[in-house]
PLY file of the C-alpha trace (Angstrom):
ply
format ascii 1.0
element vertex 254
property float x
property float y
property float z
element edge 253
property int vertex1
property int vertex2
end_header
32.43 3.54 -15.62
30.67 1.84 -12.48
27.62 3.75 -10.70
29.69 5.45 -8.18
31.46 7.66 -10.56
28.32 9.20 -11.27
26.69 9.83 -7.96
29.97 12.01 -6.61
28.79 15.37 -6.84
24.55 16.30 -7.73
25.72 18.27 -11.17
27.16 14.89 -12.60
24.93 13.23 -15.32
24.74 9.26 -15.52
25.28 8.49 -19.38
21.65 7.25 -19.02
20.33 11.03 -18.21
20.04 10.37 -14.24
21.19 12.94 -11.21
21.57 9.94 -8.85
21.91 12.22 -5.62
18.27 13.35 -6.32
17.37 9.84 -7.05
18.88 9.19 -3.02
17.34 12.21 -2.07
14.06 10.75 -2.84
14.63 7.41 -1.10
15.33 9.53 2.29
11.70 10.79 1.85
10.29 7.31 0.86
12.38 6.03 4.48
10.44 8.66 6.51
7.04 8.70 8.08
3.96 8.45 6.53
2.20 10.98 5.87
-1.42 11.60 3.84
-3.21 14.81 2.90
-6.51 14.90 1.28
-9.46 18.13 0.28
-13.36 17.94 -0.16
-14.55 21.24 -1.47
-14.58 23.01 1.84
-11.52 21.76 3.94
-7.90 19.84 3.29
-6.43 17.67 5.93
-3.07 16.38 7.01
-2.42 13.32 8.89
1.11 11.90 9.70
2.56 9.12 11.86
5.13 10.80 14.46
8.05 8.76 15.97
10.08 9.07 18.79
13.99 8.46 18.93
13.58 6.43 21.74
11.82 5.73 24.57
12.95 8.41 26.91
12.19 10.97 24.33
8.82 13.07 22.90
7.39 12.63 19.15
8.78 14.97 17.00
6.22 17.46 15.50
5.25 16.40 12.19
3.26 19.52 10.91
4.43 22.76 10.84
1.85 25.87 10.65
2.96 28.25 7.69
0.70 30.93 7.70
-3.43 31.42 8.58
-3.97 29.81 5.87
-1.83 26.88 5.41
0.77 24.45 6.71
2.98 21.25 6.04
3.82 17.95 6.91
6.81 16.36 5.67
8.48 12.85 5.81
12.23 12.70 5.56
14.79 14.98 7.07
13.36 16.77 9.92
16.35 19.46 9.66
15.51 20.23 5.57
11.77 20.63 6.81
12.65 22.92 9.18
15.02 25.00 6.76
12.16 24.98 4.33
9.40 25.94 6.43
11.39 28.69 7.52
11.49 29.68 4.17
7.85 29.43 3.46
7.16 31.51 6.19
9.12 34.59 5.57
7.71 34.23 1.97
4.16 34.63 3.15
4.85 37.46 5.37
6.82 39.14 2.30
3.46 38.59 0.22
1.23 39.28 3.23
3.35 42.59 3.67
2.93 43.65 -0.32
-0.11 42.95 -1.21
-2.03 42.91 1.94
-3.45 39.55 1.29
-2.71 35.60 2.45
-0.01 34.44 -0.36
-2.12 31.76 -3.34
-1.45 28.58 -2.66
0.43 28.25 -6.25
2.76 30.43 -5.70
3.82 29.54 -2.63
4.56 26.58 -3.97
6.18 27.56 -6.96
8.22 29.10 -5.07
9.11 26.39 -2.99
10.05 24.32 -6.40
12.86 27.11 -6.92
14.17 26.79 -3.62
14.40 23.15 -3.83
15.99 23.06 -7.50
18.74 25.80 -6.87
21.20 22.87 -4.90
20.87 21.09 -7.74
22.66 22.88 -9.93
25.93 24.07 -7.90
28.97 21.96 -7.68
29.45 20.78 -3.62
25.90 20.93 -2.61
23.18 18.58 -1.93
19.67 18.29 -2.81
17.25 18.96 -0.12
16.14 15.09 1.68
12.92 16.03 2.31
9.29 15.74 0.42
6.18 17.94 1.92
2.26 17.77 1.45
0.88 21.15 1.90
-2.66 21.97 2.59
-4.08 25.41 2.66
-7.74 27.26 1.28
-7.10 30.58 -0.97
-9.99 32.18 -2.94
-9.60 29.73 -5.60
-10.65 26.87 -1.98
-8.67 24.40 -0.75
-5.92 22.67 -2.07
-2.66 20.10 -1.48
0.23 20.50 -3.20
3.71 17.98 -2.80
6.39 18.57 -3.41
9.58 16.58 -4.33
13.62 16.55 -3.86
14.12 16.62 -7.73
11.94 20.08 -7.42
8.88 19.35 -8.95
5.53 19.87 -7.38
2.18 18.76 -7.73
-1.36 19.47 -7.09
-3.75 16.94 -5.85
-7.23 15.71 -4.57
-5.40 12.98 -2.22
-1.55 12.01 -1.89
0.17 9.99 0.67
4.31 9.68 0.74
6.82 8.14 3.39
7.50 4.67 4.37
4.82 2.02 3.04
2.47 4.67 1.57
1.66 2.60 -1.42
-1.04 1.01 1.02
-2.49 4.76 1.66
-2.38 5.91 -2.46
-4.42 2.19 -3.03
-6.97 3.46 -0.56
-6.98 6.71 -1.51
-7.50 5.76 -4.97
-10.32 3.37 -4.11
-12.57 6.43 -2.16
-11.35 9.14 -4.30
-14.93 10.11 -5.75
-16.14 10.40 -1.71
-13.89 12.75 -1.26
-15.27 16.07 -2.80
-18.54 16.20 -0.65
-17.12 14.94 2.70
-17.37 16.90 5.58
-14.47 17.98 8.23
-15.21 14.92 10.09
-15.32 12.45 7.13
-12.38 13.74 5.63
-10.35 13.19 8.67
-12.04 9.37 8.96
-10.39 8.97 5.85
-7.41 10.41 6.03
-6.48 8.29 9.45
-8.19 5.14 7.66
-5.37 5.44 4.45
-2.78 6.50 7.05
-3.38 3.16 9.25
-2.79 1.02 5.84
0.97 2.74 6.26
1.11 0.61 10.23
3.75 -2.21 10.26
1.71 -5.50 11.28
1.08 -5.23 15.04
0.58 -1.53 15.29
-1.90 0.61 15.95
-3.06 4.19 15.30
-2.76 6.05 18.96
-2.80 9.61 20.54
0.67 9.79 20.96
1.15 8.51 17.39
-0.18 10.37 14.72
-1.46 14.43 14.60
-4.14 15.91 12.36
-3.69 19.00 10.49
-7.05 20.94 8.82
-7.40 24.14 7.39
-10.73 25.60 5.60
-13.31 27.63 4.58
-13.40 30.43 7.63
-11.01 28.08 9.43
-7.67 28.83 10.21
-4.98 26.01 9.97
-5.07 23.97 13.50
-3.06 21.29 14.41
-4.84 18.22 16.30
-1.99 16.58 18.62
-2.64 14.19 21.62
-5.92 13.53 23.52
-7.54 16.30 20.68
-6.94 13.07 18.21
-8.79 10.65 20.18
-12.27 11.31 19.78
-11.32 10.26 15.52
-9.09 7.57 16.23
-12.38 5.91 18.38
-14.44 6.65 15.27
-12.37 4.64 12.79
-12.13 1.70 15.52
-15.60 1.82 15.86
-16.59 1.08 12.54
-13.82 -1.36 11.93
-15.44 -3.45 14.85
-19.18 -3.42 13.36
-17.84 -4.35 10.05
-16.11 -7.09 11.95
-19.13 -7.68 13.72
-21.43 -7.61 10.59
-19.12 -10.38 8.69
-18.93 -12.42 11.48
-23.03 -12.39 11.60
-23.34 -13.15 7.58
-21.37 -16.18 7.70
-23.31 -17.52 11.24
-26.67 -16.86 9.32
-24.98 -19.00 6.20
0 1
1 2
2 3
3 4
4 5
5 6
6 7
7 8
8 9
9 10
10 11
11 12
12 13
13 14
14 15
15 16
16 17
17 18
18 19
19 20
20 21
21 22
22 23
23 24
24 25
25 26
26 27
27 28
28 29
29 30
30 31
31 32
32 33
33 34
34 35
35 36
36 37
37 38
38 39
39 40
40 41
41 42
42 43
43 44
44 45
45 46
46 47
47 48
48 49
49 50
50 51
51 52
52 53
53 54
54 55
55 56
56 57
57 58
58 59
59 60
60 61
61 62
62 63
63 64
64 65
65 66
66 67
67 68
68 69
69 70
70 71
71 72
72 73
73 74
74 75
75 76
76 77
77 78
78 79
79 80
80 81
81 82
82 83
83 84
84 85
85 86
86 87
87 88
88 89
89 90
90 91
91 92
92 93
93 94
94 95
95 96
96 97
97 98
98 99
99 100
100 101
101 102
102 103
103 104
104 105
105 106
106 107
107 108
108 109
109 110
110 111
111 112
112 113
113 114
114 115
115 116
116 117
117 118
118 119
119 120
120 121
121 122
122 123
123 124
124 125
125 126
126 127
127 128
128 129
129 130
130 131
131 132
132 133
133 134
134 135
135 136
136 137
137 138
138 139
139 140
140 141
141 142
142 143
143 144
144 145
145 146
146 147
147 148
148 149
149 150
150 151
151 152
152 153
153 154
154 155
155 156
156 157
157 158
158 159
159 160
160 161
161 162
162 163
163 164
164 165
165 166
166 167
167 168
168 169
169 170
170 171
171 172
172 173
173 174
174 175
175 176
176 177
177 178
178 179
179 180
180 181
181 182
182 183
183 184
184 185
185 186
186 187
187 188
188 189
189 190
190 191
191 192
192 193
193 194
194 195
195 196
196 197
197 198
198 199
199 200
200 201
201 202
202 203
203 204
204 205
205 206
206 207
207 208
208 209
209 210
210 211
211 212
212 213
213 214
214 215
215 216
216 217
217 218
218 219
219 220
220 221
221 222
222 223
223 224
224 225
225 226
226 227
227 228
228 229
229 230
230 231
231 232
232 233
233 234
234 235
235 236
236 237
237 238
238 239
239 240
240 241
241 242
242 243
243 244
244 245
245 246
246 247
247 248
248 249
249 250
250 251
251 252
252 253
């Protein structure tokens, strides 16, 4: 039997073990946006390219507040992330309501797993087309967790997903060990720096571009949009242009 008989319905197994309408699920994510997330000891961040449908329209809004204590950013289907943040949401207040306390970062995402594996196993639905980075700080300190279409979830020091983000994990790989002492202000250098790897050639990190998300230790989860982005995006240029500046001066002195 060809491929296609296989990928008609998300409950149908290939003969090789494979749930192809996951496996397309997961392209949609690696089609949308970049976006990176990253945590020191005291603070995680979220960066994320934004687009715009066209030119007579605004960016869409990339990262989504959860709760004091957390939020998302997401790259794939904008409708899914909405759906699931919704969720998220009334499953903090349900937690914040019980036990008086901001929901652990674990659970909320365990719970997020759950929601995302239920479509998989009903005849006539479809997996959910979207992947998320979530940063928040619980008792246990910051963390980022991402989660997938095929419903599992991960914690990590540093992930980036979307469209070319292979450029952002090599980075992030390269400076992981800076990481853990980095300030607010360093983590967010890096973050943009692995985010502009993710740039087709040509284009350029702007204000109207890309939006930081940070969350930490006595700090609520703020979102960065706009002219409250510049001030970083000036920081990375200016160190690209003294390193520029510095190799330029080498090779005149050799």
């Amino acid at each position: 039997m060809h491929r296609n008989s296989y990928d008609n319905d998300v409950t149908v197994w290939s003969p090789q073990g494979r749930l192809h309408q996951v496996e397309y699920a997961m392209e949609a994510v690696k089609q949308g946006p970049a976006t990176v997330g990253v945590q020191s000891k005291t603070h995680a961040v979220l960066v994320v390219l934004t687009r715009s449908s066209s030119e007579l329209s605004s960016y869409l809004q990339k990262i989504k507040r959860i709760d004091q204590h957390c939020g998302i950013s997401y790259s794939g289907l904008m409708s899914d992330a909405r759906l699931l943040g919704r969720f998220m949401r009334t499953e903090c207040l349900a937690w914040r309501w019980s036990c008086n306390e901001s929901m652990p970062l674990s659970r909320l995402a365990m719970a997020v797993g759950d929601k995302l594996q239920t479509p998989t196993q009903y005849y006539g639905s479809r997996p959910y087309g979207v992947g998320l980075l979530m940063a928040g700080y619980d008792e246990k300190g910051p963390h980022i967790y991402q989660t997938c279409p095929s419903a599992n979830y991960y914690e990590c020091t540093a992930m980036a997903i979307g469209a070319r983000s292979q450029s952002a994990r090599t980075y992030l790989e390269k400076n992981l060990t800076k990481f853990e002492d980095c300030d607010l202000d360093q983590l967010i250098r890096h973050a943009l720096r692995a985010l502009r790897d993710c740039l087709r050639n040509q284009s350029e990190l702007t204000t109207k571009n890309c939006s930081i998300g940070v969350v930490g230790k006595d700090l609520p989860f703020m979102i960065y949009d706009n002219e409250a982005v510049g001030p970083y995006l000036a920081s990375i240029d200016t160190e690209g242009g003294a390193a520029q500046g510095d190799g330029a001066e080498a090779m005149d002195t050799a």
